[in-house]
C-alpha positions in Angstrom: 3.9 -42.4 17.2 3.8 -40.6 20.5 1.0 -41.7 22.8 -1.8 -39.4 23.3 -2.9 -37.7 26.6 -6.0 -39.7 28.3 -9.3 -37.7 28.3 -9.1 -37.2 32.2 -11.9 -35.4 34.6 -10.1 -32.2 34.4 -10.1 -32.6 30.4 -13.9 -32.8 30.8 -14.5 -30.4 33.2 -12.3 -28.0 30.9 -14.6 -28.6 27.8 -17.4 -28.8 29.6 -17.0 -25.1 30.6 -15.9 -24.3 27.2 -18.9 -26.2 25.6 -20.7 -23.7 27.7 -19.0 -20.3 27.2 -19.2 -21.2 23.6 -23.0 -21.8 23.3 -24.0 -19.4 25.6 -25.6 -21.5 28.4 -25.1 -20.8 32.0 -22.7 -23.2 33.9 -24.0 -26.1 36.5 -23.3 -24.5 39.7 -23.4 -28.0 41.1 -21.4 -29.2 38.8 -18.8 -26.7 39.1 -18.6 -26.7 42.7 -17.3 -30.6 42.2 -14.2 -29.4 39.4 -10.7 -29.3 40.8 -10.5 -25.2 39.7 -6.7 -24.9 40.3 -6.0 -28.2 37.9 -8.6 -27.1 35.4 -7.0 -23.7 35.3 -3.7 -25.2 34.4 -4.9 -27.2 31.6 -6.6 -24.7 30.7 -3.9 -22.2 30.3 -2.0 -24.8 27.8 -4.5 -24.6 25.7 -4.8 -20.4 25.8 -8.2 -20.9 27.0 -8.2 -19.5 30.2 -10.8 -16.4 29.6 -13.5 -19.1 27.7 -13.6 -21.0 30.8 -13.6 -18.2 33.1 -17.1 -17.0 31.3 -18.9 -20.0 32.0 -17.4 -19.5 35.9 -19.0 -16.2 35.8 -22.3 -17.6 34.1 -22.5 -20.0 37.4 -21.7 -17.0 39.8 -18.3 -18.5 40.6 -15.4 -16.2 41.3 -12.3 -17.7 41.3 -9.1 -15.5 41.6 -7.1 -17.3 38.5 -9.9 -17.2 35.9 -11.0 -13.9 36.6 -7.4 -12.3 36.3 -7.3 -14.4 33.1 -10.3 -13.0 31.7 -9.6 -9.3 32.9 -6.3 -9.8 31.5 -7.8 -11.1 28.0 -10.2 -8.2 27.6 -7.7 -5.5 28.6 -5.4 -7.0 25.7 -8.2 -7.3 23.3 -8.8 -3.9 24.1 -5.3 -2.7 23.6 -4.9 -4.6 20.6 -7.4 -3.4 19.1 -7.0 0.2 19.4 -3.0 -0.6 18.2 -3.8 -2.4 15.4 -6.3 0.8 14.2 -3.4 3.3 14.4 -1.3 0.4 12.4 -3.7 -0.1 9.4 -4.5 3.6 9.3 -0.5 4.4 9.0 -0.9 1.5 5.9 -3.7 3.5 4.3 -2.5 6.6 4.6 1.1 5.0 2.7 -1.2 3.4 0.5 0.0 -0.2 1.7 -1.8 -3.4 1.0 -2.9 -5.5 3.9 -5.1 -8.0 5.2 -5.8 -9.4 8.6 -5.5 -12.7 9.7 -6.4 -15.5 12.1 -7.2 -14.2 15.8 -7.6 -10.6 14.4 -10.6 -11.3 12.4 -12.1 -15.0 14.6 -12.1 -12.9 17.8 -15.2 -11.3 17.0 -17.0 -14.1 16.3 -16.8 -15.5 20.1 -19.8 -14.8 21.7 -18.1 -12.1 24.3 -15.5 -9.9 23.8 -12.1 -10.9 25.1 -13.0 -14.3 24.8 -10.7 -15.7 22.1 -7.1 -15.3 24.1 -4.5 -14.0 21.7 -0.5 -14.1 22.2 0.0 -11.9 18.5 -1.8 -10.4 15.9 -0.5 -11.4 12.2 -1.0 -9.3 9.5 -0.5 -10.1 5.6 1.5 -7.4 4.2 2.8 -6.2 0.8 6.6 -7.8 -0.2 7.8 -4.9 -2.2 6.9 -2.2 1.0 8.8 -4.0 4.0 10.9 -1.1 4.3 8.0 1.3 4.6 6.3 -0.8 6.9 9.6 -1.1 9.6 9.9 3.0 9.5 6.2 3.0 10.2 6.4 0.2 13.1 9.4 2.4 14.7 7.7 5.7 14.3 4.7 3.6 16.3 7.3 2.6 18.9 7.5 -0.9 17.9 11.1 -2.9 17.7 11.8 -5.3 15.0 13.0 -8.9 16.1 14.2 -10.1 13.4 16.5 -8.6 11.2 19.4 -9.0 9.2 20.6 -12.7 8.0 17.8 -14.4 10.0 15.4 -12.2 8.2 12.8 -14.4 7.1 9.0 -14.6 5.1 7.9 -13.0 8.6 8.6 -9.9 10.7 7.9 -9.5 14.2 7.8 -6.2 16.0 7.3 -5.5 19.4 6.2 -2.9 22.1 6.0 -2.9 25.6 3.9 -4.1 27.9 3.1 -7.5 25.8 2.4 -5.9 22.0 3.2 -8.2 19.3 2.5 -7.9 15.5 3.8 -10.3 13.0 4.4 -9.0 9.7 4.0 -11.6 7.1 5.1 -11.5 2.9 3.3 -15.0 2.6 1.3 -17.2 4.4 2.9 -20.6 4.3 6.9 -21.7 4.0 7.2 -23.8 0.9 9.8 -26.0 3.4 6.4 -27.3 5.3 3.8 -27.9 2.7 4.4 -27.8 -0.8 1.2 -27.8 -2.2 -0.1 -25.8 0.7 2.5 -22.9 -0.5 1.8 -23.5 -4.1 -2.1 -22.6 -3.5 -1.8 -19.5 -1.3 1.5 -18.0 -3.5 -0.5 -16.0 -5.6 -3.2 -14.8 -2.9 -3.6 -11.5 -3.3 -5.1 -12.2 -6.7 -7.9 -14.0 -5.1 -8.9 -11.4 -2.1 -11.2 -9.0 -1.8 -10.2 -5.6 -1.7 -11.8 -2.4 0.0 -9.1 0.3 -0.3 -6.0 -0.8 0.9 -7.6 -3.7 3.1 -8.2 -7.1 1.9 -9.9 -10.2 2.9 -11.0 -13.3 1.6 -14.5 -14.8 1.2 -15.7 -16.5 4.4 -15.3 -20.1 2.4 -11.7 -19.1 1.9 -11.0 -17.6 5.0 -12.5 -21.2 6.4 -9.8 -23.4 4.3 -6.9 -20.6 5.2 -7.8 -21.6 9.0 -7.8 -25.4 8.5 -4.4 -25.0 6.2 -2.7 -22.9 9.6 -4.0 -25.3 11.8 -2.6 -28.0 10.0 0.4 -26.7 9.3 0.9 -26.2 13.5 -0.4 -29.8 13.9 2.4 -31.1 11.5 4.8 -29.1 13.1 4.2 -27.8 16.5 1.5 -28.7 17.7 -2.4 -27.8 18.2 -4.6 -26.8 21.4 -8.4 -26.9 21.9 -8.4 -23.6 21.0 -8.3 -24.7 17.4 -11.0 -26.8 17.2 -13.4 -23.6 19.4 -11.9 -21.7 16.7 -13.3 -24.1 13.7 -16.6 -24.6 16.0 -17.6 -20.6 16.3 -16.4 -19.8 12.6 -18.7 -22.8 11.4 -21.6 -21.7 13.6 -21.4 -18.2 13.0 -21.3 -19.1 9.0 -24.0 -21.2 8.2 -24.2 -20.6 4.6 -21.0 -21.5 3.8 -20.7 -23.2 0.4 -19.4 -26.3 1.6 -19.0 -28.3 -1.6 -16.6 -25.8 -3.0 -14.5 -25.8 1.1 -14.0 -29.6 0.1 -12.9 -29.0 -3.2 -10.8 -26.4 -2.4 -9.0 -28.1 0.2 -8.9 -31.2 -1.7 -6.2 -29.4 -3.8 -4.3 -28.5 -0.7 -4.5 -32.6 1.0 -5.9 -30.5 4.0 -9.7 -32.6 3.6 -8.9 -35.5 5.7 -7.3 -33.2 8.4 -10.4 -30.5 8.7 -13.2 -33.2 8.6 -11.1 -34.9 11.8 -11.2 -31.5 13.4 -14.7 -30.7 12.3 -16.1 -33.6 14.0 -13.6 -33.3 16.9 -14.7 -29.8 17.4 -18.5 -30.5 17.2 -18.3 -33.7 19.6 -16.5 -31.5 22.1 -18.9 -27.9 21.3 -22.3 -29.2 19.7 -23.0 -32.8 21.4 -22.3 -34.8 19.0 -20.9 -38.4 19.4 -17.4 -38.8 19.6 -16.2 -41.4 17.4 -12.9 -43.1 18.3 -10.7 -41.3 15.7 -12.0 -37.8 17.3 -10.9 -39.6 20.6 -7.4 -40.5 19.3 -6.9 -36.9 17.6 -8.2 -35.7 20.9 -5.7 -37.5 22.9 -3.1 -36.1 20.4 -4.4 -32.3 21.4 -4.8 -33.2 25.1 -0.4 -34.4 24.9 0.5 -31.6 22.5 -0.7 -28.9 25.0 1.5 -29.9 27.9 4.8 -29.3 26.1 6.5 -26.8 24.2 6.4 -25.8 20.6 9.9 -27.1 20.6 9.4 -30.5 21.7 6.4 -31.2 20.0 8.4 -30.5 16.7 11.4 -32.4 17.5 9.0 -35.4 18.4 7.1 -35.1 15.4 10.1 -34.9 13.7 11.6 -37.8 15.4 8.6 -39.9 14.7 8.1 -39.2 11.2 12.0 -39.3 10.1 13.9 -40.8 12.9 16.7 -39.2 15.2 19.4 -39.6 12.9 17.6 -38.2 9.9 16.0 -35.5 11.7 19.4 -34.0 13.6 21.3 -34.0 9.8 18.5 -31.9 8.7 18.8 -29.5 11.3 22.1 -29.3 10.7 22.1 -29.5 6.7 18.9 -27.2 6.0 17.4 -28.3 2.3 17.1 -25.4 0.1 13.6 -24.5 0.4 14.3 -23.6 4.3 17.9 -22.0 3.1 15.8 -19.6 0.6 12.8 -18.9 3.3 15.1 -18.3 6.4 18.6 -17.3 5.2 17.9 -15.7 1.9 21.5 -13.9 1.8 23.1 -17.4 1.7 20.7 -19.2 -0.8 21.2 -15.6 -3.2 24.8 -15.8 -2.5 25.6 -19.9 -2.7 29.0 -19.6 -2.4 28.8 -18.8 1.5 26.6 -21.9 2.5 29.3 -23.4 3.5 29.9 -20.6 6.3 25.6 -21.6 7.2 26.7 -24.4 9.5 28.8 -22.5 11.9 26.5 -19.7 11.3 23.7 -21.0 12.7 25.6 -22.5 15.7 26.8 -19.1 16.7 23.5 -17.3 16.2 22.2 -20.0 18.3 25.0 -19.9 21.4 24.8 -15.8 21.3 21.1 -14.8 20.4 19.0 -17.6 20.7 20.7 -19.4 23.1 17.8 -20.4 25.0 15.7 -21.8 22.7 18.8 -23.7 21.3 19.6 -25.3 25.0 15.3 -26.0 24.4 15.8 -28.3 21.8 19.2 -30.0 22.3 17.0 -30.3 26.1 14.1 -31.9 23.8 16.4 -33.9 21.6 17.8 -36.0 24.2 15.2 -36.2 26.4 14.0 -37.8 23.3 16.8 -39.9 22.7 16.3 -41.2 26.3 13.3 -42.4 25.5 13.9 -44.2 22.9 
């Protein structure tokens, strides 16, 4: 397994400003005076924190150039965002199109200021049968879709200059990550909550969907701190949650052993208490995840669990389940999967040919290691 990221002074100052932007208590001026800003600033930019900490700066009357661009830059986005996303679900309404929001969209206003919560995206769960609908309404908005044809997969992104970014998704797992995870959200519009066209789910549901994305990114590619702030707020925010049924719930998914780790992680790091030493190995884990790419830590993951060998024929021979979620023209039409191969190579070497040098890059700086 690959070794985690020591817990260093920069770490602690990091969390230490988060603990307070997060709980609402003013900063240590003394304290802060001591912190290395420019190196806290850096890891705090790999964990798309950057705004958090710059809060508890300003709660200590510090006024340093980075974090305050970082949290000007946040709240101008979340303000952008937000007025985007209103013309988008109205434009759904007014077609009569199913939706519901997710993740970010709906945890941002649980932070205790607004522009707080840094977001990249905003991911939207749409209707299947109305993707057609839904690209003429991104385009009449001005928004370009990215993926398209073959590579057309569960998820659409569309885009708009200067940094917009919506992902439309038809489901909210790939039944190539987590089986059981895709068997219990396939269905889930028959267990939301519907007002009009808009969805949701219950706050105890909306709690386990959160744990199941996080653990499907720490499986994969990779989690930040701003996970576990994320499982902190929702968690102090809701109170009442029924948490017998959260267990039971993600019982079925085999999700309950990852979200009590975080759950004591998050409330070491937030809410004082202890840190035992499996919160300081997942930690560690975090701390190493955030200083590489989504690339690497998925080829190292990948390495780990299945070994070089195993992991490069199944990125070259895709299993079915990743055939039929990614390239749904071959798995329909079987008979061409033996054109997949090449492809994928020349999809790679003329549209994606950066993130394809990423992870051959990754893959043998792997190999080196070994």
């Amino acid at each position: 397994m690959t070794a985690g990221k020591e817990y260093g002074r920069n770490e602690k100052d990091l969390v230490y400003l988060l603990k307070c932007a997060l709980n609402g208590i003013p900063a240590d001026v003394q304290r802060v005076s001591g912190m290395d800003l420019d190196a806290v600033y850096e890891a705090a930019k790999n964990h798309m924190v950057s705004a958090a900490a710059a809060f508890a700066l300003e709660s200590a009357g510090i006024k340093n150039p980075q974090f305050s661009t970082a949290m000007a830059s946040s709240i101008r986005k979340a303000i952008a965002y937000d007025y985007e996303r209103k013309r988008i679900v109205e434009a759904f309404t007014a077609h009569s199109i199913r939706y519901m929001l997710l993740k970010g969209c709906v945890l941002q206003s649980y932070y205790p200021r607004y522009g707080m919560r840094e977001m990249i995206d905003n991911d939207i769960l749409v209707d299947a049968s109305r993707m057609d609908d839904i690209q003429k309404i991104m385009q009449d908005l001005g928004y370009e879709p990215e993926q398209t044809g073959l590579w057309k997969s569960i998820d659409v992104s569309y885009t708009k200059k200067p940094f917009f970014h919506f992902e439309m998704h038809t489901s909210l797992f790939e039944q190539d990550i987590n089986r059981s995870v895709y068997e219990y959200y396939e269905h889930v519009w028959d267990r939301l909550k519907a007002d009009g066209c808009a969805y949701r789910f219950t706050d105890e549901d909306f709690y386990c969907y959160l744990c199941a994305h996080d653990s499907k990114h720490y499986r994969t590619t990779g989690i930040t701190l701003r996970s576990a702030m994320d499982i902190y707020i929702f968690l102090r925010r809701k109170d009442k949650l029924d948490l017998p049924r959260i267990e039971e719930e993600l019982q079925k998914t085999g999700i309950l052993s990852y979200e009590q780790k975080m759950r004591r992680l998050a409330f070491s790091l937030f809410g004082g208490e202890e840190m035992t030493s499996e919160s300081e190995i997942l930690l560690g884990e975090i701390l190493s995840s955030a200083e590489k790419t989504r690339t690497q830590n998925r080829i190292e993951k990948h390495v780990d669990e299945q070994g070089r060998l195993a992991y490069t024929l199944h990125r070259i021979f895709l299993p079915m389940e990743s055939i039929r979620t990614h390239y749904p023209l071959f798995y329909e039409h079987k008979a061409l999967l033996v054109f997949l191969p090449v492809y994928r190579l020349w999809r790679g070497a003329t549209k994606r040919r950066s993130v394809l040098k990423e992870e051959l890059s990754a893959l043998f700086k792997e190999t080196r290691k070994k």
